[in-house]
C-alpha positions as CSV (number, residue, x, y, z in Angstrom):
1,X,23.1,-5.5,-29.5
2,X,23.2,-6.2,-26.1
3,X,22.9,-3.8,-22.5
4,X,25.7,-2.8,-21.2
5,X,27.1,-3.2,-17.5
6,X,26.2,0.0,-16.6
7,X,21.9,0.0,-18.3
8,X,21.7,-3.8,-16.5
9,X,22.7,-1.8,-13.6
10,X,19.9,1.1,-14.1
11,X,17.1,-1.1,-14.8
12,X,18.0,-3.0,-11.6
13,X,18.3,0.2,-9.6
14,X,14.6,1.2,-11.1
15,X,13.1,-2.2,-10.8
16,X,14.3,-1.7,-6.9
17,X,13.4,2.1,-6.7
18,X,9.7,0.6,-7.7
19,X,9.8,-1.9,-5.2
20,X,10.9,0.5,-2.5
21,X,8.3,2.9,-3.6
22,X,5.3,-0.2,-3.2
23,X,7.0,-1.3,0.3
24,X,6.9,2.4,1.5
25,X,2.9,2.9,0.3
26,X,2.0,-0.6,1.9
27,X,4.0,0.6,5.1
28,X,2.5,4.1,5.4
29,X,-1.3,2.2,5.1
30,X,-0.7,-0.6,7.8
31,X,-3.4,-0.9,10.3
32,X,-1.6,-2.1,13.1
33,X,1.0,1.0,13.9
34,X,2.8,-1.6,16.7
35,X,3.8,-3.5,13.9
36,X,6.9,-1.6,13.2
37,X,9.3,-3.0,9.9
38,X,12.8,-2.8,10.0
39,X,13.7,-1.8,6.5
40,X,14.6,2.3,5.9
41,X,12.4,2.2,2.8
42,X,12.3,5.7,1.6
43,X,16.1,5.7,2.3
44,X,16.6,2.5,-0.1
45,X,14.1,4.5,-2.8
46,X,16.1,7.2,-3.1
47,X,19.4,5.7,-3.1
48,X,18.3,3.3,-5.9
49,X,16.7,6.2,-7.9
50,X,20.1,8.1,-7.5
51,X,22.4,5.1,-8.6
52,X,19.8,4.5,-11.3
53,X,20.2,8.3,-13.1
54,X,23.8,8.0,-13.0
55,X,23.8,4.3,-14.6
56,X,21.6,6.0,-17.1
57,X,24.2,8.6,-18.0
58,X,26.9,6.4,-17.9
59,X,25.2,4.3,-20.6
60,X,23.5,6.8,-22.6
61,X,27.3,8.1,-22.4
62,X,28.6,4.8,-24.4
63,X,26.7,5.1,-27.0
């Protein structure tokens, strides 16, 4: 039995929800505030966790 599309698509979307979640922690604890980062992390996190429910439904749907 293999995953289809749409689960390879929600365990992406978690495995970059997590990630998101560890850049944002790191970000918010930096020593050096001049040090700005370019990357809209808590933006990205909660796309990813958004597009990653729906996969999930979608999937769960197909079986």
């Amino acid at each position: 039995m293999s995953i289809s599309i749409w689960g390879q698509l929600a365990i992406a979307m978690s495995a970059l929800a997590g990630t998101a979640a560890i850049a944002d922690a790191r970000r918010m604890r930096r020593r050096d505030f001049d040090r700005v980062g370019f990357m809209p992390w808590p933006l990205i996190l909660i796309v990813s966790v958004v597009i990653a429910v729906f996969a999930t439904a979608i999937a769960l749907k197909g079986y």
